[in-house]
Every structure is written in structure tokens, then in C-alpha cells.
C-alpha positions as CSV (number, residue, x, y, z in Angstrom):
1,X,96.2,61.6,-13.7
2,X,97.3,61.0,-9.8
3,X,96.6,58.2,-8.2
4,X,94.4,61.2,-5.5
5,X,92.4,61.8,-8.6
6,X,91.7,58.4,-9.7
7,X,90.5,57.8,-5.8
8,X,88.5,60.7,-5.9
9,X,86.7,60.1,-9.4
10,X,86.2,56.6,-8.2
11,X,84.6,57.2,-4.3
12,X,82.5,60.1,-6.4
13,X,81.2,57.5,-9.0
14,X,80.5,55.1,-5.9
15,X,78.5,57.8,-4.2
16,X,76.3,58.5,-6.8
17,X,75.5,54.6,-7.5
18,X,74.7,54.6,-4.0
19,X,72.6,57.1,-4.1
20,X,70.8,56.2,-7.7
21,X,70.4,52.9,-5.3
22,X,68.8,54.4,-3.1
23,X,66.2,56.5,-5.0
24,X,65.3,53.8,-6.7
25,X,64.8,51.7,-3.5
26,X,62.7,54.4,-2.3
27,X,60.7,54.9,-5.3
28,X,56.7,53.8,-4.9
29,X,55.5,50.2,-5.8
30,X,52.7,50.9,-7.9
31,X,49.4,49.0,-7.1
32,X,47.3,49.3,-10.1
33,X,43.7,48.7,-8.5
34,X,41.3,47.9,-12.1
35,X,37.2,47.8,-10.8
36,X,34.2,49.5,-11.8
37,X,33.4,52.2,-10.3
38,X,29.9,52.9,-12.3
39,X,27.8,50.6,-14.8
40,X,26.1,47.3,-14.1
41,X,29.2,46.0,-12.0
42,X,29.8,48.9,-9.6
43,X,27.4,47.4,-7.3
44,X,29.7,44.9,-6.8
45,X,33.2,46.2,-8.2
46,X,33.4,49.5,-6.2
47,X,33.9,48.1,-2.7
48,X,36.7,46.3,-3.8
49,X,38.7,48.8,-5.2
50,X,38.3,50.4,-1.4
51,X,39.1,47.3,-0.3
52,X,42.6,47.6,-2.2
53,X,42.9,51.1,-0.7
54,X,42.6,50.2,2.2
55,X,45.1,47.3,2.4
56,X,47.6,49.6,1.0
57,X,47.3,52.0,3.6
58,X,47.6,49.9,6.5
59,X,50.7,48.2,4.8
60,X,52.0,51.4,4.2
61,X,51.8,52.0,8.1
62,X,54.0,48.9,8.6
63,X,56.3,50.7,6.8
64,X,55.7,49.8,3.1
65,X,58.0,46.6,1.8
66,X,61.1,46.5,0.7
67,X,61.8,50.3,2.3
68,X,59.4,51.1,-0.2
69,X,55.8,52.5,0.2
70,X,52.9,51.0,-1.9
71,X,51.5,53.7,-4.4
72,X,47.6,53.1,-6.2
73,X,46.5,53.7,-9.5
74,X,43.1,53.7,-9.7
75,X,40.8,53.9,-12.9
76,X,37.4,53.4,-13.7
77,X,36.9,50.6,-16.5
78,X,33.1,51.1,-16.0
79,X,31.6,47.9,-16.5
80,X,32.9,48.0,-20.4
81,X,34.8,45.1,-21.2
82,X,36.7,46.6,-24.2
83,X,38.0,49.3,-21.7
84,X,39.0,46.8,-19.2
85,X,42.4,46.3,-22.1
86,X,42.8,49.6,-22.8
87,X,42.5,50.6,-18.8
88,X,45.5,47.7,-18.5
89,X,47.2,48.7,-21.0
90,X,47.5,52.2,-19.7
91,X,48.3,50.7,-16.1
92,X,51.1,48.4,-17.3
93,X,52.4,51.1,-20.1
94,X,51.8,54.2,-19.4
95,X,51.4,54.6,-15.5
96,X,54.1,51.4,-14.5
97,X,52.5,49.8,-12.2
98,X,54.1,46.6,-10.6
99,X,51.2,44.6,-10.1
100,X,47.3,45.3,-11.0
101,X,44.4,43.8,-8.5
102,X,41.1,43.6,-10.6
103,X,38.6,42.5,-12.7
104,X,35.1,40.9,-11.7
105,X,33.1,39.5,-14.8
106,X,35.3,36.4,-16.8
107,X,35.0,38.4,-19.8
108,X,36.5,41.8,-18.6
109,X,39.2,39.3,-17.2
110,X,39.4,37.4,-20.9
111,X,39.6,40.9,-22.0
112,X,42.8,42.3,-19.9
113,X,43.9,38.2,-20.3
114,X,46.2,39.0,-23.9
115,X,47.6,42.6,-22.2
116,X,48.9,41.4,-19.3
117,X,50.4,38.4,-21.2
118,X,52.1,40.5,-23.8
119,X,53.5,43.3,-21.6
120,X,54.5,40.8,-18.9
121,X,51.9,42.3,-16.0
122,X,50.9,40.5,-12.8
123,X,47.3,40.4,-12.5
124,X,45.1,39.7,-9.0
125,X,41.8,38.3,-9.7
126,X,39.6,37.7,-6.9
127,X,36.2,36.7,-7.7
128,X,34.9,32.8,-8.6
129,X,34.7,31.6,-11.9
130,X,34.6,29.1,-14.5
131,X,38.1,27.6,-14.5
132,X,40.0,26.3,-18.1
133,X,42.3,28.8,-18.3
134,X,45.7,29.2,-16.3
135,X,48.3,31.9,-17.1
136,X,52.1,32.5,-15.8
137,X,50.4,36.3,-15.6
138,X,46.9,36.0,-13.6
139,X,46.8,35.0,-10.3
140,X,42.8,33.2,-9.6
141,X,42.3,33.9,-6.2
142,X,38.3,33.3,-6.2
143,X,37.2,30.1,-6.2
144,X,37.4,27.5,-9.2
145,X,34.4,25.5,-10.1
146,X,35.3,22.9,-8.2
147,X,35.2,25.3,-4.9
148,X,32.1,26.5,-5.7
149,X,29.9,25.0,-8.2
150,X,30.2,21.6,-7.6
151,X,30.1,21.5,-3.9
152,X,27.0,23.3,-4.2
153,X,25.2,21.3,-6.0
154,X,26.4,18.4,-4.0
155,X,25.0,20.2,-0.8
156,X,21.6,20.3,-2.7
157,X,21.5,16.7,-3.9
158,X,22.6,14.8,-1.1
159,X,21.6,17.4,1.9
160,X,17.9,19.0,0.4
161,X,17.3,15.9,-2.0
162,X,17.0,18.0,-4.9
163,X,15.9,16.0,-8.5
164,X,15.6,19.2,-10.8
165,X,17.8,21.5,-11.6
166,X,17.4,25.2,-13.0
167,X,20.7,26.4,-14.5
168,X,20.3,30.3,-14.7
169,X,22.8,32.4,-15.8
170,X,24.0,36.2,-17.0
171,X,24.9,35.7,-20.7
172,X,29.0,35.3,-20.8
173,X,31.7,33.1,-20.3
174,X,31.6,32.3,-16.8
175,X,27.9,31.4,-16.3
176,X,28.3,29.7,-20.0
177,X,31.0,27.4,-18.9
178,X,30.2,26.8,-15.4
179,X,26.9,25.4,-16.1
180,X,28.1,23.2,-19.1
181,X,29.9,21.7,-15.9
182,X,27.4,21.4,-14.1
183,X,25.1,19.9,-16.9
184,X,27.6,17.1,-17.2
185,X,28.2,16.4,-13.9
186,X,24.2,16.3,-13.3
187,X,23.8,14.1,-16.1
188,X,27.3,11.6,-14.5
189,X,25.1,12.3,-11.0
190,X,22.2,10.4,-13.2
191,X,20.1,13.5,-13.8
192,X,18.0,13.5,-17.0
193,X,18.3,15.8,-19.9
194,X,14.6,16.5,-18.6
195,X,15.2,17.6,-15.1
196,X,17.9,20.0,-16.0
197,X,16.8,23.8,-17.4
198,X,19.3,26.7,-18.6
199,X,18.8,30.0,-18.8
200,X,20.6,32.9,-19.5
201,X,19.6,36.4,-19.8
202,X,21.5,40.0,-20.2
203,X,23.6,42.0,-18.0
204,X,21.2,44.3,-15.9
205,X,17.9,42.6,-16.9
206,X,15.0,43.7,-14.8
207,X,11.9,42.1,-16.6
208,X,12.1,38.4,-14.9
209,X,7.9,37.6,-15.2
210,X,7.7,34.8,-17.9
211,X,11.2,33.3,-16.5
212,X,10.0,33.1,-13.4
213,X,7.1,31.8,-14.3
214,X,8.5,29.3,-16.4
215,X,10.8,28.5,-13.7
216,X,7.6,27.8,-11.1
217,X,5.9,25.4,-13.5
218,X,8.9,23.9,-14.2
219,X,9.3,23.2,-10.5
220,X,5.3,21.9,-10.3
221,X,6.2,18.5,-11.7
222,X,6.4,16.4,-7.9
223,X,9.8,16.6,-8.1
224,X,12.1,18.9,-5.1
225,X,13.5,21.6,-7.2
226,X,16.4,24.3,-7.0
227,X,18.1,27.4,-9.2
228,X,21.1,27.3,-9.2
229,X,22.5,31.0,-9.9
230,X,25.1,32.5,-11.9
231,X,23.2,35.7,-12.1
232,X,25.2,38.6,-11.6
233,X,25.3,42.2,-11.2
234,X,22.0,44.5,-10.2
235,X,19.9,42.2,-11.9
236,X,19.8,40.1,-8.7
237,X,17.6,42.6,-7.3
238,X,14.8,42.0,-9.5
239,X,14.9,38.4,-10.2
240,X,14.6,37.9,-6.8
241,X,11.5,40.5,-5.8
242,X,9.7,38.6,-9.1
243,X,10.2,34.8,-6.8
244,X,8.6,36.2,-3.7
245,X,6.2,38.4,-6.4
246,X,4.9,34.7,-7.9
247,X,4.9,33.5,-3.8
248,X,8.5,31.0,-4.4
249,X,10.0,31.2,-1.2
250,X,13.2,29.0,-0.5
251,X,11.1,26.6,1.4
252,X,9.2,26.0,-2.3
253,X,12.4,26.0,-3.9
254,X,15.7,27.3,-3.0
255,X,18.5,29.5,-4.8
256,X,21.7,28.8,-4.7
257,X,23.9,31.8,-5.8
258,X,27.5,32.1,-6.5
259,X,27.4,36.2,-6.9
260,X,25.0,36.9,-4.4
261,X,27.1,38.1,-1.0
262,X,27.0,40.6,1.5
263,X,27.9,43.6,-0.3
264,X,24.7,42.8,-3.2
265,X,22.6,42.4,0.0
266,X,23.3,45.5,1.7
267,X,20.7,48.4,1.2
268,X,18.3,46.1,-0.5
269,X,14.8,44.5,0.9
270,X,16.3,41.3,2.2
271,X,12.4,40.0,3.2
272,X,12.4,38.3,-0.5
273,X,15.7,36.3,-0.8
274,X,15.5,34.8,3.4
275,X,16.3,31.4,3.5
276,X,18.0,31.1,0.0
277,X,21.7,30.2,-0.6
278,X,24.4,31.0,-1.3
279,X,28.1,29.1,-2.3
280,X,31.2,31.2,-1.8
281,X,34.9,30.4,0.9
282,X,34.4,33.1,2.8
283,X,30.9,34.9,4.6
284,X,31.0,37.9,7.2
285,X,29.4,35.9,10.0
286,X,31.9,33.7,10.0
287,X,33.1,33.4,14.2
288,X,36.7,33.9,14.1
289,X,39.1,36.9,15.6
290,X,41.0,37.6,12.5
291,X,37.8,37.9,10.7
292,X,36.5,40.5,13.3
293,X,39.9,42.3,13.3
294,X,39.3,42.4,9.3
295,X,35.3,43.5,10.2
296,X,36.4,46.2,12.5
297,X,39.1,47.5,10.5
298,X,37.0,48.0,7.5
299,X,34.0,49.4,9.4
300,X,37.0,51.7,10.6
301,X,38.4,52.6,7.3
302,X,34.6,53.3,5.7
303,X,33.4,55.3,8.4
304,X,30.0,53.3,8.3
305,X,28.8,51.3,11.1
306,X,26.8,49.0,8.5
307,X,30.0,48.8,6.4
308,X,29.4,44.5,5.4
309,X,32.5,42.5,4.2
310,X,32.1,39.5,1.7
311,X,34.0,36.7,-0.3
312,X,35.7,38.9,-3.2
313,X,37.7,41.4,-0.2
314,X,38.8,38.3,1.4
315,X,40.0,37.0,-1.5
316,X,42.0,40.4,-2.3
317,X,43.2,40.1,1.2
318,X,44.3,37.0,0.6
319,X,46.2,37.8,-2.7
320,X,47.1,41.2,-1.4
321,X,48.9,39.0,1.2
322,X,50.5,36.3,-1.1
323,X,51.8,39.5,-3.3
324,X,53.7,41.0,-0.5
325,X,55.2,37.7,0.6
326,X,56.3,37.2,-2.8
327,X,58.0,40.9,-3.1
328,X,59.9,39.6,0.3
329,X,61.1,36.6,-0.6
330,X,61.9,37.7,-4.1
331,X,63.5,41.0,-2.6
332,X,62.4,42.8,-5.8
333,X,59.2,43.4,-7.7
334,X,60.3,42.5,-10.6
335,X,57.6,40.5,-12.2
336,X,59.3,37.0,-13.5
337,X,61.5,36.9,-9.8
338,X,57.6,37.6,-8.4
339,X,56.4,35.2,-10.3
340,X,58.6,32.2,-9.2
341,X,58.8,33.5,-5.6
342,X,55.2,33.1,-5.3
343,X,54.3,29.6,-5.7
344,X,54.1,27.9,-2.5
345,X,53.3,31.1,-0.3
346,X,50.6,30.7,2.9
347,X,49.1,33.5,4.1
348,X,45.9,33.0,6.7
349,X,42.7,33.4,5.3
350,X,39.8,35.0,7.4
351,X,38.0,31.7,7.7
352,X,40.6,30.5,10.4
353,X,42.7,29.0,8.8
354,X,45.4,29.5,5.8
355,X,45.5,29.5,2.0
356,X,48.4,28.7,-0.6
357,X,49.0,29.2,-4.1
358,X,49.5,26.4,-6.1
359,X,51.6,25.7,-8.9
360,X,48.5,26.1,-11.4
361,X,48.2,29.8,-10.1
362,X,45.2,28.8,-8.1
363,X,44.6,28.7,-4.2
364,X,43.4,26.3,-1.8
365,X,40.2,27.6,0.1
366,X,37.2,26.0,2.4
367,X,33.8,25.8,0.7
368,X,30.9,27.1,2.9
369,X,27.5,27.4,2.3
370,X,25.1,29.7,3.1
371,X,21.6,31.1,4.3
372,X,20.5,34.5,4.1
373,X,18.7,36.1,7.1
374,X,16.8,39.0,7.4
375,X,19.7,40.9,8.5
376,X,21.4,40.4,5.1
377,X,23.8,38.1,6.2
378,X,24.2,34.4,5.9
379,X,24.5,31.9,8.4
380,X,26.6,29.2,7.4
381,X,24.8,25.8,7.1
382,X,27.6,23.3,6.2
383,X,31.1,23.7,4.9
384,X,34.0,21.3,3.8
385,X,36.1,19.7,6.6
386,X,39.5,20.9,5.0
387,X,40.4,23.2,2.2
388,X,39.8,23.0,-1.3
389,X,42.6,22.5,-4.0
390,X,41.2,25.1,-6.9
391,X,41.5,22.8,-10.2
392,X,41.9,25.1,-13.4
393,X,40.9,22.1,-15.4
394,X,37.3,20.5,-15.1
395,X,37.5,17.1,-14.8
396,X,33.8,16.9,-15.9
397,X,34.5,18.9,-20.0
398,X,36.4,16.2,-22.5
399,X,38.4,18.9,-23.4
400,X,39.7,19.5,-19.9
401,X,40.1,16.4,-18.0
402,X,43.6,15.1,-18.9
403,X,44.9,18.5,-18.2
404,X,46.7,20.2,-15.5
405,X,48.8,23.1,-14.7
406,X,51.9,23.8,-12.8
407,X,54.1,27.2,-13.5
408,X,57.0,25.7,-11.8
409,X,60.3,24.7,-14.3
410,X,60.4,22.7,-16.0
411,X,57.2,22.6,-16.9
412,X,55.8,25.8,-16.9
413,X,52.9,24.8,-18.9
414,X,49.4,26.4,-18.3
415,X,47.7,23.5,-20.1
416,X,49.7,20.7,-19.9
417,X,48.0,17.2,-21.7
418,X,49.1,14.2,-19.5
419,X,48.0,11.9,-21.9
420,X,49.6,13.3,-24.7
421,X,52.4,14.9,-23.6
422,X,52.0,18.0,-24.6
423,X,51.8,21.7,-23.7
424,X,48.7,23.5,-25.6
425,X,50.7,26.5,-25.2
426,X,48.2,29.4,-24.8
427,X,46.5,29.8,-21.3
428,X,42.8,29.4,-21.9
429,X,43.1,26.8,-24.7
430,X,42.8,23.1,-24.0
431,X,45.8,20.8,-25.5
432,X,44.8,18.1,-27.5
């Protein structure tokens, strides 16, 4: 063969890597977007999954990342936990994606937990939960116990003088573990077994009467007393038309919820739930431009004048953010260079200031607390004076309190037992 020929096979081979190169670069980073979009959770889940939309289209208008345009994949897991696996599954396997933002409920997230692990999926979550559990694959970017929880019961000890505590729940993990926290932490705080009640009840339970009534009596003993809610879903509604139903206002005593925002308030009879609380990093009426640019973009994108924002979009914002950082500064989506680019990233949050993820996979976020108006918003009534390191170990559980977590090599250990050395190897499992 002539040396022309062995030029022009090898420019020919060059052009054609260059182009494979660049079809490749040009192909669509997939944005697997896995919420409810009907059962129990939609009322919550479904604005968040136009939430994602919506931050995908206004990144695509900056011109994608990477030269590449951001593609979503949405389906409809509809509030079946079971399906939330199979749903992730077909995201990662079948339809590709690079990275899913979802979940609500911790046990549709401990459900999609073992998928995303075995096929090596990034996962976004963005609402508050119970904490022990940290994985190379989930990224927690709603708050940890210790952002939520336990600053709000500290508000209601040392700001309302609370003594007795209701601890009423949805029956699952995360109301499960977070008020086992909270019932040792009490009970450190000096609280007796006897000023502390738990309750749990099922998802979409309407029929609150006798609970409510056991809660008022309960409350009757001279001592100030407060709920503190892990109630989710569209049993809110109820629960709280049976407290103004019995005549509990918040002045008799006060809720505190942690999954009672904006969004749950919007539509509703407000009259009811004025002057309870609620705990979450992030409210609506928070004064601050990049919070009304966020307000105004949303009210934009939904074509709805009433259109309310709450903590779960910020905290998809947020990781939204942190995701297309880490493609950047990785200069690939490829999960395991994602993964490592990741750590460290600051994006600003929409409280004014900015939020970073930390080795455990967790962010650092203010704590606000607030109380609902008539209006259905909130109006904040004290916050922390700096931002909040999420923990993904309670320091309160035995289990949990010699443990950390930090993604970074060496380690790389979710669960990590100082005492004893050692790594307990799976994500949600405490090392002994």
C-alpha cells in the first residue's frame, strides 16, 4: 500500500473519531425526574417533578452543559413504594439516565436505596428525613435531623416553655426513627417517660376524633404542651380541621410540622392551622432577591399567579445546582468522576446565603422556623445564626453516635465506627 493510501485511511479513521466525538458530546444528559404524580403523595410529589422541569429548561437556555442539552425522563411511581425500584430500575437500565432527582417518603427512598447502589445510579433526594444512612449513590439534600427535628424542639423548650411532648407520626421509617431521636433527646433534656406521647397512624388517614381527643386531655394536665408532627401526605388536612373541630388553637397548644409547607397549604382552609409551626431551611416569605427571582420564575413557568414555592424545590434547586457543578468540574457525567467532583461544591441557596456538600453526602443549610398566616404562608419567627452541618449519624441513638461519614479516599466509608475502627460496610447499617 502507498504511503498516499496509508495517509488517507489514517485522516479518514481520524475524521470519523471526530465525529463519533462529537455525537456523543452532543447526545442528551438524561435527567431521570422519579415523584408521584397521583396517590397519597402527589399532593406533595407532583410540584416537584415541575420543579425539575423547570430547572432543566432554563439550563437548557444557557446552553445545556458540557455542549450538551439536559433531557427528562419522567414517570409516575404513584405513591407505591415497591414501584419506586422498579420505576429506578427502568430509569437507570432501560431509559439511561445519568442522574435521577426523586423520592419523598424514607421508605420509597429505602426502596430505590439497593437499585441505585447496585447499578451505580446518582440519586437526588430533596426532602427532610431521619438520617442513619449515608450512601456513595444518594445525595440528602433535605435536611437531617439535626436541621430539623432537633432545633425544633429546642425552639419549643427554651422559646414557648413547652413540658409535654406529643410525638405524632405517619407509620414508616422516617417518623419511626426521627421520634426515637427525639424521645431520647427529651428524656437527656430531663423530660419524663410521662410527658412524652407517640403516635402513629396510616398513610391518608382521615378519621383523627379519639386522637385528637386523646391528644387534648393529654395536654389538660397544667403543663404547656406541643405536637410535634411527622404527619405526612393529605392526611394533614384532616388532622388539622379535627384541632380547630375540638377548639385547639396554637395558642392552646402548638404544632410543629416538619411536612407541612407551602405547597400542602395551598388550596386548603388555612383558618384552622393559623399560628401553628412549622420547621423546614427554606419558606417562601423569606426577603431576599434570589428568592424572588426563584418566586417569579416559577409563577412564570406555571402560569398561576398563586403558584407558592416551599422547602423540597429549594432543595432540588440546590442539588440541581451542585449536580451541574459537579458535571463541570468533572467534564463528564460519568457517575464515579461525578461522584468525587462533587464533594465540596457551593452553590447559593435561596435563603441568602450558600450551601455545600459534605463529605457524608449531606449539605449544610439554615434552620428556620415558622408561623402560618392566613394567607398560607409562614412568617419566620427565629432561625439559626449560621448554617447547619447535616449529620447522617444521630448522636442521640447508641447505635449511631460513634459514627460518621466521609465519601472522600481513603475512607470512603458510609458508616465509619471511630471507636472501633471499622467500616459497617452497607449504607443504612450502623457498624459495631
Amino acid at each position: 500500500m502507498s504511503l498516499k493510501k496509508h495517509v488517507k485511511l489514517g485522516l479518514s479513521a481520524l475524521a470519523l473519531s471526530v465525529s463519533l466525538h462529537t455525537v456523543a458530546a452532543e447526545d442528551p444528559i438524561k435527567v431521570g425526574i422519579l415523584h408521584s404524580l397521583s396517590g397519597t403523595m402527589a399532593i406533595s410529589e407532583s410540584t416537584l417533578k415541575d420543579t425539575m422541569l423547570m430547572l432543566i429548561e432554563q439550563q437548557n437556555a444557557k446552553g445545556g452543559v458540557l455542549g450538551r442539552k439536559l433531557e427528562p425522563v419522567v414517570v409516575d411511581p404513584a405513591s407505591n413504594w415497591p414501584l419506586f425500584a422498579e420505576k429506578a430500575r427502568e430509569l437507570l437500565a432501560k431509559d439511561k439516565v445519568d442522574v435521577i432527582f426523586g423520592n419523598w417518603t424514607s421508605v420509597s427512598r429505602k426502596s430505590v436505596l439497593p437499585v441505585v447502589e447496585e447499578l451505580n445510579g446518582l440519586l437526588f433526594y430533596p426532602v427532610q428525613y431521619e438520617g442513619e444512612e449515608s450512601s456513595e449513590n444518594v445525595f440528602y439534600t433535605g435536611a437531617a435531623p439535626n436541621q430539623q427535628a432537633i432545633p425544633a424542639v429546642d425552639y419549643l423548650m427554651n422559646e414557648v416553655g413547652v413540658e409535654r411532648w406529643v410525638l405524632a407520626g405517619t407509620d414508616y421509617v422516617y417518623p419511626r426513627t426521627t421520634n426515637k431521636i427525639l424521645e431520647t433527646y427529651l428524656k437527656a433534656k430531663g423530660v419524663s417517660s410521662d410527658d412524652i406521647m407517640i403516635n402513629y397512624t396510616p398513610f391518608g388517614h382521615s378519621n383523627w376524633q379519639s386522637i385528637v381527643a386523646d391528644i387534648k386531655k393529654f395536654g389538660s394536665a397544667g403543663k404547656k404542651t406541643a405536637v410535634v408532627s411527622t404527619i405526612n401526605g393529605d392526611a394533614n388536612v384532616p388532622f388539622y380541621r379535627e384541632l380547630a373541630n375540638q377548639g385547639i388553637d396554637a395558642a392552646d397548644i402548638p404544632v410543629v410540622a416538619f411536612s407541612v409547607g407551602e405547597q400542602e397549604l395551598s388550596g386548603i382552609d388555612t383558618a384552622p392551622l393559623v399560628g401553628h409551626l412549622a420547621a423546614w431551611n427554606y419558606f417562601m416569605s423569606v426577603d431576599n432577591d434570589a428568592n424572588y427571582d426563584f418566586i417569579d420564575a416559577w409563577v412564570a413557568y406555571t402560569g398561576k399567579e398563586d403558584a407558592v414555592t416551599n422547602d423540597p424545590m429549594e432543595a432540588h434547586y440546590i442539588g440541581f445546582n451542585m449536580y451541574i457543578e459537579a458535571v463541570k468540574k468533572a467534564g463528564t457525567t460519568d457517575v464515579d468522576a461525578v461522584k468525587d467532583a462533587i464533594i465540596g461544591v457551593t452553590v447559593p441557596n435561596l435563603t441568602g446565603g450558600y450551601a455545600t456538600m459534605m463529605p457524608n453526602h449531606h449539605i449544610t443549610k439554615p434552620v428556620l422556623i415558622g408561623e402560618i398566616q392566613d394567607n398560607g404562608q409562614f412568617s419566620v419567627v427565629w432561625e439559626t445564626p449560621s448554617t447547619v452541618v447535616g449529620d447522617a449519624w444521630s448522636d442521640y441513638l447508641p447505635g449511631s453516635k460513634d459514627l460518621i461519614s466521609d465519601w472522600r479516599k481513603p475512607l470512603k466509608c458510609g458508616n465509619f465506627n471511630v471507636v472501633t475502627g471499622t467500616c459497617g460496610g452497607k449504607s443504612d447499617v450502623a457498624a459495631n
